[in-house]
N, C-alpha and C positions, 0 to 999 in steps of 0.2 A: 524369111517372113518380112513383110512390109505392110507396116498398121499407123497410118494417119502420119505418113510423109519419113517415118524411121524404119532405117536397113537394119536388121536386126542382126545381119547375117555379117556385117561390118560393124556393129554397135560402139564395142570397147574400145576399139581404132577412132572414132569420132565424137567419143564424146567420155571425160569432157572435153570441152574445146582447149585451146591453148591459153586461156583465161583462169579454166578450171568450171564452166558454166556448163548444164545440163538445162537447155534449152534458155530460160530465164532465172534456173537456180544451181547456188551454187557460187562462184567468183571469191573474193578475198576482201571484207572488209573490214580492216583492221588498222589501231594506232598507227601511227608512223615510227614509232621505235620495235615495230614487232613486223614490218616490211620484208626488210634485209635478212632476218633470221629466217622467215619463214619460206621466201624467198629461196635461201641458201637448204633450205632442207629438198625443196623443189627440185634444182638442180643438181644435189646430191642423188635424188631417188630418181631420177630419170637418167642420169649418166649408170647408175649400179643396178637399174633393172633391167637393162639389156647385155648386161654382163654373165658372161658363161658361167665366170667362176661364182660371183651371188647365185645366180641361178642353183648352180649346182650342190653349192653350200646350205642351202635353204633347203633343197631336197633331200640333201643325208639326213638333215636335224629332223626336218617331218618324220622322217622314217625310221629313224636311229633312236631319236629322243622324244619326240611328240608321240610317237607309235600309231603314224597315219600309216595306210589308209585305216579309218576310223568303218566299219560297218555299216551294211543296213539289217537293220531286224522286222521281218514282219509278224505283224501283232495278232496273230491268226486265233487266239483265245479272245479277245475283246473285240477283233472281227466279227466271230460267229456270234458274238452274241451281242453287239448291237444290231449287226445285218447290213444290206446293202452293199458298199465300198468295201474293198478289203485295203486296210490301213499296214504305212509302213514306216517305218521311222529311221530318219539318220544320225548315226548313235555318236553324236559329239558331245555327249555325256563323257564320251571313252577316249578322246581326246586327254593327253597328258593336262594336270591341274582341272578337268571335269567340264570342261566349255571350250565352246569355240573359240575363246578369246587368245590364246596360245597360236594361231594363226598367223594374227598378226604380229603381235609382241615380238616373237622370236624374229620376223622381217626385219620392225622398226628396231629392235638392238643389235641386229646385223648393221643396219644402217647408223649405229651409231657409230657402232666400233670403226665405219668406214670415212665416219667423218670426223674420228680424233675427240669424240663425245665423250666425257668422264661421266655423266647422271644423265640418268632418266627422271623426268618429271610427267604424271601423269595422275587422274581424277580416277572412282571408281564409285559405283552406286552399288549395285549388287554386289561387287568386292569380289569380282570373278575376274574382270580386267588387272583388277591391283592385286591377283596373286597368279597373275600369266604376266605381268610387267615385271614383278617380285621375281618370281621364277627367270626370267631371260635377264635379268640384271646379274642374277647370281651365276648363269652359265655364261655370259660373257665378263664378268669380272665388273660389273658399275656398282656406282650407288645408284640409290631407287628413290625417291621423293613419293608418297601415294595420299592424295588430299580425297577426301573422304567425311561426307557429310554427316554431322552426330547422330540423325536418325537413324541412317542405315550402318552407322557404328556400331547401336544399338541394334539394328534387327539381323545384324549379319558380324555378329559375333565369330563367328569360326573363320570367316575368311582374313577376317583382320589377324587372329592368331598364326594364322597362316605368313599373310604376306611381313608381322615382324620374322616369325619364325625363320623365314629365308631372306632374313636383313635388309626390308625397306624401313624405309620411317612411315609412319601413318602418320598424318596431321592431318587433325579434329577439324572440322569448318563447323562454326557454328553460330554464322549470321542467316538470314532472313527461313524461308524453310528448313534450313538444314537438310539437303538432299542433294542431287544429282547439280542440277544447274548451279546451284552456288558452289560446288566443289569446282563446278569446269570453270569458275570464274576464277576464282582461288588459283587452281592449277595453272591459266591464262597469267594471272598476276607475276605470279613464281617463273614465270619462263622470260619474259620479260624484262627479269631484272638477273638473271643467271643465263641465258644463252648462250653466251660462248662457252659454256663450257657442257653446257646445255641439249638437250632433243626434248621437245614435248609428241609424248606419245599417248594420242587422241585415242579414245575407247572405242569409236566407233567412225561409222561413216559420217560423220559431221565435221563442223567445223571450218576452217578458209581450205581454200585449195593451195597443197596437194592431196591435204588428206583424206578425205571424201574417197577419192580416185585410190589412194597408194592403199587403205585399210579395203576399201574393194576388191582389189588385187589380191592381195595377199589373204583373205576372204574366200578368193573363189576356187579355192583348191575344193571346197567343200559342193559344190555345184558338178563340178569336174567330176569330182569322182562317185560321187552320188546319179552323174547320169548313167558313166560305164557299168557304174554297179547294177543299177536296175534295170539298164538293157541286159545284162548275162543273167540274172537275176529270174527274169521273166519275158525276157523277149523282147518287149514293148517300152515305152515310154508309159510314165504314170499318167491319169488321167489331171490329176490335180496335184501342187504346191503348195504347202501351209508351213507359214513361221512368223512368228514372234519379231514385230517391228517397233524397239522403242528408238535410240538413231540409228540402228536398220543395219547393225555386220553381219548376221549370221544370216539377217534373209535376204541380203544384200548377195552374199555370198555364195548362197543357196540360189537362189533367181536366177543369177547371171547363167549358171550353167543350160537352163531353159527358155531363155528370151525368144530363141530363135525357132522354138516348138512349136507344134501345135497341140501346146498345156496350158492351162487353163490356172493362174497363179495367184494365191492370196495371200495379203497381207494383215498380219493381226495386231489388232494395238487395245490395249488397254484400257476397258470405258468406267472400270474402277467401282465406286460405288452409282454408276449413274450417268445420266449426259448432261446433268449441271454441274456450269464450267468452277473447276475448285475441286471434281470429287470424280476426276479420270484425268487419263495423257493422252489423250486420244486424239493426236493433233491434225492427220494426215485427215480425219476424220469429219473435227469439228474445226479448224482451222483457217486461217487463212498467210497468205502471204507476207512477210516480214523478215528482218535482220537482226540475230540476235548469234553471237558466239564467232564474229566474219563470217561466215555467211550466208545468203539469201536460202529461203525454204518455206512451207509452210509452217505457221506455228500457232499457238494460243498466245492470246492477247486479251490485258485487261482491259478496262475502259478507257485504259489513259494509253493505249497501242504498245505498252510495255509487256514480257513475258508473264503472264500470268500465272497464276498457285497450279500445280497440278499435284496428282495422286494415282499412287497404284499399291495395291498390294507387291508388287515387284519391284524390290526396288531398282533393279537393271532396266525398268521402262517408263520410270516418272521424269519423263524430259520431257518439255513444253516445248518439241519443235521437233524434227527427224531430219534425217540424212536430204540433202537435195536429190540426189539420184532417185529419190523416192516417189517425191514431189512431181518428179519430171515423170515416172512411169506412172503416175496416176493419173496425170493430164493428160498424156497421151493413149491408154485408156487400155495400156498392158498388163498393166495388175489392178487387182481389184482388191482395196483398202476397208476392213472391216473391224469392229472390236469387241470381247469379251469381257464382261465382267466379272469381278473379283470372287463372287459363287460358286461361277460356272468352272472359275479355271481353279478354283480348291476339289471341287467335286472328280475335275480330271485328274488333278494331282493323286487324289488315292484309288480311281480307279483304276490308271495306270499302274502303280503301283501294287494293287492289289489283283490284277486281273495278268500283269504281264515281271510281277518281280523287277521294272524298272523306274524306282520313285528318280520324277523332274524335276529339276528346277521350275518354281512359279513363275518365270518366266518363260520356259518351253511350254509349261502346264496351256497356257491361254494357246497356244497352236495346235494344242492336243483336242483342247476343249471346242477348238473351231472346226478339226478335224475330226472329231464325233459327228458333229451336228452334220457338217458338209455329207459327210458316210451316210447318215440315215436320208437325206435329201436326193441323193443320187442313186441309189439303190443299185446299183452295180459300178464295177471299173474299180480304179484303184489312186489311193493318194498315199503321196510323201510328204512326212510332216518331217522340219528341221528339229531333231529335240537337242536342240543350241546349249544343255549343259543338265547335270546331275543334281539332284535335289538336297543333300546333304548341309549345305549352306541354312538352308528353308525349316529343316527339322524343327528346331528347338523353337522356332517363331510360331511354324503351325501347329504344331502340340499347344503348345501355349493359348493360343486361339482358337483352336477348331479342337483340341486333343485329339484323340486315335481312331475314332471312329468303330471301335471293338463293337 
């Protein structure tokens, strides 16, 4: 497929560039003491990804230890009775640790061990990335660092018992919002002055290149086998794509395996309470282009061109900026960027739940609630939503807030 001057069918081969740039987003900019490291993580991951033996080490641990291939389930009960689309979901729920984020992790501390790394340093918002970094610390023998903003200390209480439980440290951030972007700053700082002995391992497809590129990689096992699955499945390719984009790994992940289709792909971001800026993340959405974290992407921006407040009920998608790869598939007008409110994707959470026995994560919840709506708009064919992780983390928040819905 060829859509506005891009081979799709050569995509991952050219882009990104040798810079790290997806078209105009994306590149490295960063202090000059964080050059050289980041630099060297570069060409550590490009020398060990064409390696038989990474390769193939990566593939026993998915199999052995992560318990891929992960499922699809279709949702043939909430099918029939919304109508229209029949809906299907890729169960990275079932994914060891309950999320996609073990994907990568297990990669990135492969790639430590290969470059003589004693710690992992790494941010967490949902607290699902900091107990799959948790986790690959403790199966290849590191320490764990996991910076962790007090809000979502607070709203995601179980994940942090988790990731001390399998011996990280959690450390509290608890300057300006207390969430997601000040913990990657936090985490940024800590790498900076500890690198050599050092890996920061970036939660998402964000950040200076190589990581955008290396967390997409190791991401797209889920794409991969989410196509073969639904071709043996049913034959055909699904009509439509749906997941959860806050900086964009699982649908990052999930995407790539269909760039070259003829499927029809959406991205879901987060419009929170609303489209006034302060009360959503919805960056890809309401945004525009800026530099924040190294590198270039769309982002929200105060009046002073600084990252501005955001918000989500999620807190794995309160980021004021998304993945460049993102950026670049919107402008060139391969996916199509849309977002949910905090309502709609509670309303999913327990219909899912109650209609198919698989409570989400509120952050899968907003791809489910997109892939309702999508379903009834379409009235026939069929969609794959990414359900990027397990709801269990979310319990004690939404009781608390919405209670049971008996």
């Amino acid at each position: 497929m060829i859509l506005n001057n891009v081979n799709y069918e050569t995509y991952t081969k050219n882009y990104p560039d040798k810079d790290g740039y997806f078209g105009k987003y994306g590149g490295v900019y960063l202090p000059e003491e964080l050059i050289i490291p980041v630099s060297e993580v570069n060409d550590a991951y490009m020398t060990i990804c064409k390696s038989s033996k990474f390769v193939n080490e990566l593939r026993r641990i998915r199999k052995e230890f992560q318990g891929r291939p992960t499922p699809i389930s279709h949702l043939e009960r909430l099918s029939t009775k919304i109508g229209g689309a029949q809906i299907y979901v890729k169960r990275e729920d079932l994914n060891h640790t309950g999320a996609h984020k073990l994907n990568h992790c297990m990669g990135e501390g492969l790639l430590a061990k290969y470059m003589g790394k004693k710690k992992l340093i790494a941010e967490t918002g949902a607290g699902q990335h900091g107990v799959a970094l948790a986790t690959a610390a403790a199966f290849f023998g590191l320490e764990c660092d996991i910076y962790m903003g007090s809000v979502d200390i607070k709203k995601q209480a179980p994940n942090v018992a988790r990731m001390k439980i399998l011996g990280a440290r959690v450390i509290e951030v608890t300057h300006g919002l207390q969430t997601l972007k000040e913990a990657v700053d936090a985490a940024f700082e800590a790498y900076s002055k500890e690198y050599k002995d050092s890996i920061y391992c970036i939660g998402s497809v964000v950040g200076p290149h190589p990581f955008p590129a290396m967390v997409r990689d190791f991401q797209s096992v889920i794409g991969i086998e989410s196509r073969a699955q639904f071709l043996e499945m049913t034959g055909e390719l699904p009509d439509a794509i749906v997941a959860c984009v806050g900086g964009g790994s699982n649908s990052i992940g999930m995407f790539s395996g269909f760039l070259n289709d003829p499927v029809d792909i959406y991205g879901v971001e987060p419009l929170g309470r609303g489209p006034k800026l302060g009360d959503h993340a919805a960056s890809l959405v309401y945004g525009t282009e800026g530099v924040m974290h190294g590198f270039n992407s769309i982002m929200l921006k105060d009046n002073n061109g600084e990252p501005a407040p955001v918000y989500s009920i999620a807190s794995g998608l309160d980021y004021p900026s998304s993945g460049p790869e993102h950026s670049f598939l919107m402008e060139k007008g391969r996916i199509k960027y849309d977002a949910i409110g905090d309502d709609e994707s509670i309303d999913a959470f327990f219909e899912l739940s109650r209609m198919e026995g698989i409570i989400p994560a509120i952050e899968s919840s907003h791809a489910v609630a997109y892939g309702i709506k999508l379903a009834k708009s379409m009235n026939k064919g069929s969609i794959l939503i990414c359900l990027s992780g397990r709801g269990d983390k979310d319990l004690e928040y939404v009781i608390e807030n919405y209670g049971t819905r008996e």
